[in-house]
C-alpha positions in Angstrom: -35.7 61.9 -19.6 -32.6 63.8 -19.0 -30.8 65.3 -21.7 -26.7 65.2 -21.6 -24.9 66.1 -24.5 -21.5 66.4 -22.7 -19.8 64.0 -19.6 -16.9 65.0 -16.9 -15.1 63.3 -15.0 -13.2 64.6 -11.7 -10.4 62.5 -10.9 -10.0 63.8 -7.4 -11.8 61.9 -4.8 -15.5 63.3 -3.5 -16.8 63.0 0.1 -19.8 60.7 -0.6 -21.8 62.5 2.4 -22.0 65.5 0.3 -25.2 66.8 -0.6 -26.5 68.2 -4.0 -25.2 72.2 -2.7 -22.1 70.8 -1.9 -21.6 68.6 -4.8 -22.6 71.4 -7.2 -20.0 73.7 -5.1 -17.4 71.2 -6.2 -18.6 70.8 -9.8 -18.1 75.3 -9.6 -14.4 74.8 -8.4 -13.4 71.6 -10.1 -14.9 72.5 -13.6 -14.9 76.3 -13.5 -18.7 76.1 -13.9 -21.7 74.5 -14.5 -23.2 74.2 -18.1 -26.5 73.1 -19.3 -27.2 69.3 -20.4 -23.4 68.3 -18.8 -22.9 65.4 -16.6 -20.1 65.6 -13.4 -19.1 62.5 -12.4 -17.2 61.7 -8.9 -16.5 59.0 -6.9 -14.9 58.0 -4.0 -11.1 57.3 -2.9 -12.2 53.4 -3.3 -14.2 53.9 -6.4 -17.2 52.1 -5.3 -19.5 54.7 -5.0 -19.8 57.4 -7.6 -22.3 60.7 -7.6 -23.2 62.3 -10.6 -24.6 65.6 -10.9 -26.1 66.9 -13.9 -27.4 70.7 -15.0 -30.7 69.8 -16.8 -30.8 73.8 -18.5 -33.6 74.4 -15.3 -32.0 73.1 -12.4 -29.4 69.7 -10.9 -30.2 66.1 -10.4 -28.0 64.7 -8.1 -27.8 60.8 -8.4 -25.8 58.6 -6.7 -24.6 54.6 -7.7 -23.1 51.8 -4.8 -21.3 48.9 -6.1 -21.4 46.0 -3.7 -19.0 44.6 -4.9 -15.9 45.7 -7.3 -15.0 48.8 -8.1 -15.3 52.0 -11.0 -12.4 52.0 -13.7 -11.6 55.2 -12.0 -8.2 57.0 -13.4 -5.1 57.5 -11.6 -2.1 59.3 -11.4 -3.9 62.0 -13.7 -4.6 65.4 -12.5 -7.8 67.7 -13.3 -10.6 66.6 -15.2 -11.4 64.1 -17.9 -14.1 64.5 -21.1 -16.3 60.9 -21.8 -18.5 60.1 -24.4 -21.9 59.0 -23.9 -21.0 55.1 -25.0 -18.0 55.7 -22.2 -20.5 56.9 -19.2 -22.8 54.0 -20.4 -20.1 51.4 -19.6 -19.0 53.3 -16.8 -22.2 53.8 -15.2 -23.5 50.4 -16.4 -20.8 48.6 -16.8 -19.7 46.0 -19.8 -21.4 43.0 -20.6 -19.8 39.9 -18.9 -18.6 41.5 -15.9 
């Protein structure tokens, strides 16, 4: 199991053909850096696809989630990077009962 104490989001749209090197080059310039046990979200301009990348403390997992239908509650019109809690990537990632 992987460990992730924090979560972050990037608001800015990711190129869902990019691999784990270049997704971890974007975590570098979007976050500053990578940290151990963190989790970098990103999706895609339509917010149906979404990569995560996490720093385990050894090395990345890259993962990556396609919706067939609907769409991330993705922010807008808000520059940078957002913090989640774990109960927020769970409904994120998972999504909320019902729906």
């Amino acid at each position: 199991m992987i460990r992730i104490d924090s979560v972050g989001m990037a608001v800015e749209p990711l190129d869902m053909r990019a691999g784990t090197e270049s997704t971890l080059a974007r975590v570098v310039k979007v976050f500053g850096a990578t940290h151990p046990r963190t989790a970098y979200l990103f999706a895609n301009r339509r917010a149906n696809r979404m990569k995560v990348l996490v720093h385990d403390g050894i090395g990345i997992w890259l993962a990556a989630r396609r919706l067939h239908r609907g769409k991330f509650i993705w922010p807008h019109n808000v520059e940078g990077t957002l913090t989640l809690s774990r109960v927020q990537l769970e409904a994120l990632v998972l999504g909320f009962p019902g729906r």
